[in-house]
C-alpha positions in Angstrom: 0.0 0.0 0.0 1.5 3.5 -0.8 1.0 6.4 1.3 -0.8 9.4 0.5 2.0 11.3 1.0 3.7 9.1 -2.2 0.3 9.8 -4.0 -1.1 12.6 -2.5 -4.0 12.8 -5.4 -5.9 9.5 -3.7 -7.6 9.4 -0.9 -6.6 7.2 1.6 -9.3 6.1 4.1 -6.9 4.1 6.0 -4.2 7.4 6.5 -6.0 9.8 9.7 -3.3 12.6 7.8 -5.1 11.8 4.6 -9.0 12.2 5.5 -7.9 15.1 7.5 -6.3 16.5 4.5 -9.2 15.8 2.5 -12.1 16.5 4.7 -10.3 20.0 5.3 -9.7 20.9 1.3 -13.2 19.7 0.2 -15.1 21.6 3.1 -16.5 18.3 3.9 -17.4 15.3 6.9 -15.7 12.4 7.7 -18.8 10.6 6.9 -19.5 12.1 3.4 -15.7 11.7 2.4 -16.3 8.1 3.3 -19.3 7.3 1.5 -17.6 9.5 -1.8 -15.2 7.4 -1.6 -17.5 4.5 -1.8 -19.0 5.6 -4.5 -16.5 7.0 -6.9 -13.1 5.4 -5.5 -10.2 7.0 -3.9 -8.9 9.6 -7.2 -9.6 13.0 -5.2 -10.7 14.6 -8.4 -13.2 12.0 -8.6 -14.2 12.5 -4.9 -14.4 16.6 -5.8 -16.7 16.5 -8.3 -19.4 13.5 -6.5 -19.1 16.0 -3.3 -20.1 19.1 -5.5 -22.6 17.4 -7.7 -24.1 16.3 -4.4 -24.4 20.0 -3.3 -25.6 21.8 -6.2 -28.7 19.4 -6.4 -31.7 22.2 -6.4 -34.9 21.6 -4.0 -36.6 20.6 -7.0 -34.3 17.7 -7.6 -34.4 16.3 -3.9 -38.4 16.4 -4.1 -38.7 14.4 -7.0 -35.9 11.9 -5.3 -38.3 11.3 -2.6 -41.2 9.2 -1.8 -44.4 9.6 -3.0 -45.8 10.0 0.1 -43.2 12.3 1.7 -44.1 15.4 -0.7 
């Protein structure tokens, strides 16, 4: 395994230094780092972009994402 410090583009779940790093650049939690991560894989630039597509999502867009009966 290589550290982030060899590759510090990836994030690296495993490194405290790294989701630090990462949670501190991308204005972000632990938690949605993690579950980025999950989602898109460990590339940061990868990571960037799910965070801040998650974000700009407009009221409009998380109505229609939710149950029928919740709107």
């Amino acid at each position: 395994m290589q550290s982030s410090a060899g590759k510090p583009d990836l994030v690296n779940l495993d490194d405290p230094d790294s989701v630090a790093r990462w949670v501190r650049e991308l204005d972000t939690t632990e938690s949605q780092l993690r579950d980025a991560v999950a989602q898109v894989g460990t590339k940061g630039a990868d990571v960037e972009m799910h965070l801040k597509g998650a974000r700009s999502s407009t009221n409009e867009d998380r109505m229609n994402q939710a149950p029928a009966g919740s709107r």
